[in-house]
C-alpha positions as CSV (number, residue, x, y, z in Angstrom):
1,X,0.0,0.0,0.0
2,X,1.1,3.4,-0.9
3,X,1.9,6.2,1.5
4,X,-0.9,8.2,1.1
5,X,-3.2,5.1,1.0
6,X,-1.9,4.6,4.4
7,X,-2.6,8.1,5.9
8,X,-5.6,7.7,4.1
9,X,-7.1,4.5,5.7
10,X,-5.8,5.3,9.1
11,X,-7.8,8.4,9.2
12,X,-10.8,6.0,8.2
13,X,-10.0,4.6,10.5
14,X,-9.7,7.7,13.5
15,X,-13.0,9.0,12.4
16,X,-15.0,5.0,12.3
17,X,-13.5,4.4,16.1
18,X,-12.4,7.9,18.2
19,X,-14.1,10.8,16.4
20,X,-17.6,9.0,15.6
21,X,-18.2,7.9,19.5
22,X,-16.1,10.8,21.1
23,X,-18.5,13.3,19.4
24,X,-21.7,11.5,19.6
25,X,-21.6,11.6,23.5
26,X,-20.4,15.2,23.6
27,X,-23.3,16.3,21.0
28,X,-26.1,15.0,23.1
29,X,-24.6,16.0,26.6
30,X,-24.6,19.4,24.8
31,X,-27.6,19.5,23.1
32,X,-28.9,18.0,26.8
33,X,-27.6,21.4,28.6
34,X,-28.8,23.6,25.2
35,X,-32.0,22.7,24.0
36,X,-32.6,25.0,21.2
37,X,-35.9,27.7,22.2
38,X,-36.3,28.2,18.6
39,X,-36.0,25.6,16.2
40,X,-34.6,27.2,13.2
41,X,-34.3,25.5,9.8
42,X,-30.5,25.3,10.4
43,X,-30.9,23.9,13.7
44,X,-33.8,21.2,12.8
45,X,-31.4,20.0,10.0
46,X,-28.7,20.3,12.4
47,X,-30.7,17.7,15.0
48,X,-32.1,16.0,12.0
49,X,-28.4,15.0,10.6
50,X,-26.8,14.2,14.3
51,X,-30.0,12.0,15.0
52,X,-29.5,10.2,12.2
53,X,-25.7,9.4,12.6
54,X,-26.9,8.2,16.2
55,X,-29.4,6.0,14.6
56,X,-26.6,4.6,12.5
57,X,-24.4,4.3,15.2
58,X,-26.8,2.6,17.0
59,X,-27.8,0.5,13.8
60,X,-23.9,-0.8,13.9
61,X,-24.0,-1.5,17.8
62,X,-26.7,-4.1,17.3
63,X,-25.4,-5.3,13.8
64,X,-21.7,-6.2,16.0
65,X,-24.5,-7.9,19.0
66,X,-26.4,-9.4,16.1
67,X,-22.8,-11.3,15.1
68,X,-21.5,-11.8,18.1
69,X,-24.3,-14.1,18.8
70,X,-24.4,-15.8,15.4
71,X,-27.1,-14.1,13.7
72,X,-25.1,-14.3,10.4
73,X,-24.8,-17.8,10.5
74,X,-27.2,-20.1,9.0
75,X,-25.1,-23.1,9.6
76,X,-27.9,-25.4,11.2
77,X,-25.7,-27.3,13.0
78,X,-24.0,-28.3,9.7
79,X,-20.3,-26.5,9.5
80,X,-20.2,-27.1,5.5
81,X,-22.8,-24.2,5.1
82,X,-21.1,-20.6,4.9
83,X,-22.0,-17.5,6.6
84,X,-25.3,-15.4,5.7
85,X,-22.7,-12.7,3.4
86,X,-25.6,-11.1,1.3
87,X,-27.9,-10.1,4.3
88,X,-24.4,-9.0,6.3
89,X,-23.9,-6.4,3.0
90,X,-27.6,-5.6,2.7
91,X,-27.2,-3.8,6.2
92,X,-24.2,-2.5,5.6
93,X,-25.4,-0.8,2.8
94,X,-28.5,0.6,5.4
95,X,-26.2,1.5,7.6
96,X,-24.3,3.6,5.1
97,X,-26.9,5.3,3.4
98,X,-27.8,6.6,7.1
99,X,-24.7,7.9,7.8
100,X,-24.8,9.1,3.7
101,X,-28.0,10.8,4.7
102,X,-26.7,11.9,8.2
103,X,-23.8,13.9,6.6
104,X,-26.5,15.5,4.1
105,X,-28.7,16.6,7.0
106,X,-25.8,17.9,9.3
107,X,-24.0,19.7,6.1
108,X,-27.3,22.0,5.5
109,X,-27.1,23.0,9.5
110,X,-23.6,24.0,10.0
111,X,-24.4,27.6,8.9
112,X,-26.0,29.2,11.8
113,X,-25.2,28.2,15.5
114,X,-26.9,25.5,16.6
115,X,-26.3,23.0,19.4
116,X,-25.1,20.7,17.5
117,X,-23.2,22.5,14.8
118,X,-20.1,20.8,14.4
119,X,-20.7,17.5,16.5
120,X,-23.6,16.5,13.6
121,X,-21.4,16.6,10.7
122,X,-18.4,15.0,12.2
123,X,-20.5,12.1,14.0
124,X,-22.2,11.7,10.9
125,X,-18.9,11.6,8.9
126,X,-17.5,9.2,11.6
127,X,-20.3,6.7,11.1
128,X,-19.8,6.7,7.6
129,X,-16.5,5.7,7.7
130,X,-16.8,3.1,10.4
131,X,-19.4,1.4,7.6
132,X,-16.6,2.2,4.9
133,X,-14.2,0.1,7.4
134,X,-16.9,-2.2,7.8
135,X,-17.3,-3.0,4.5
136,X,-13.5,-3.1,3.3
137,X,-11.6,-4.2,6.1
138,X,-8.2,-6.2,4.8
């Protein structure tokens, strides 16, 4: 792999695992303390875009459960039969086009204040690279 390829994947790989959870919690303890009084259309689509990226983030908590208890296998007791990989990529496909449609929302709210300015776009950009690393891990 090339140099750049490698700065490139391991800041995939910051933003799936460190920014994406790291600004999740601190956008809803925030918008916690500073509920907006007025709900502009910068801040609904603002909220809109970091609930969505929560939703996704969510989605990929129970998709890891969901394998971890052997969900994707349809073995019946048989180990000749392979893993479930087309419903395992059907989700991962949901899960991106949440976080595709996160980063939409959040990037039509970041230009008036908001209480979640900044953390809606970068959790939402987060989530859509953990499903990138999801998707094309090595």
């Amino acid at each position: 792999m090339s140099t750049l390829g490698t700065v490139f994947y391991s800041l995939v790989l910051l933003f799936g695992y460190l920014v994406a959870p790291a600004t999740l919690v601190w956008g809803w303890v925030r918008w916690a303390k500073q509920r907006p009084r007025l709900w502009t259309i910068s801040s609904t689509l603002s909220f809109v875009g970091f609930l969505l990226a929560s939703v996704s983030a969510l989605f990929a908590l129970w998709i890891i459960l969901y394998a971890e208890g052997g969900g994707f296998q349809h073995t019946l007791g048989n180990p000749s039969y392979t893993p479930n990989y087309s419903l395992f990529f059907r989700w991962m496909q949901r899960g991106e086009v949440l976080s595709l449609l996160a980063v939409a929302f959040a990037l039509g709210g970041v230009f008036q204040r908001s209480s979640t300015r900044w953390q809606a776009p970068l959790s939402a950009v987060g989530t859509l690279a953990f499903w990138l690393i999801a998707t094309t891990w090595p």
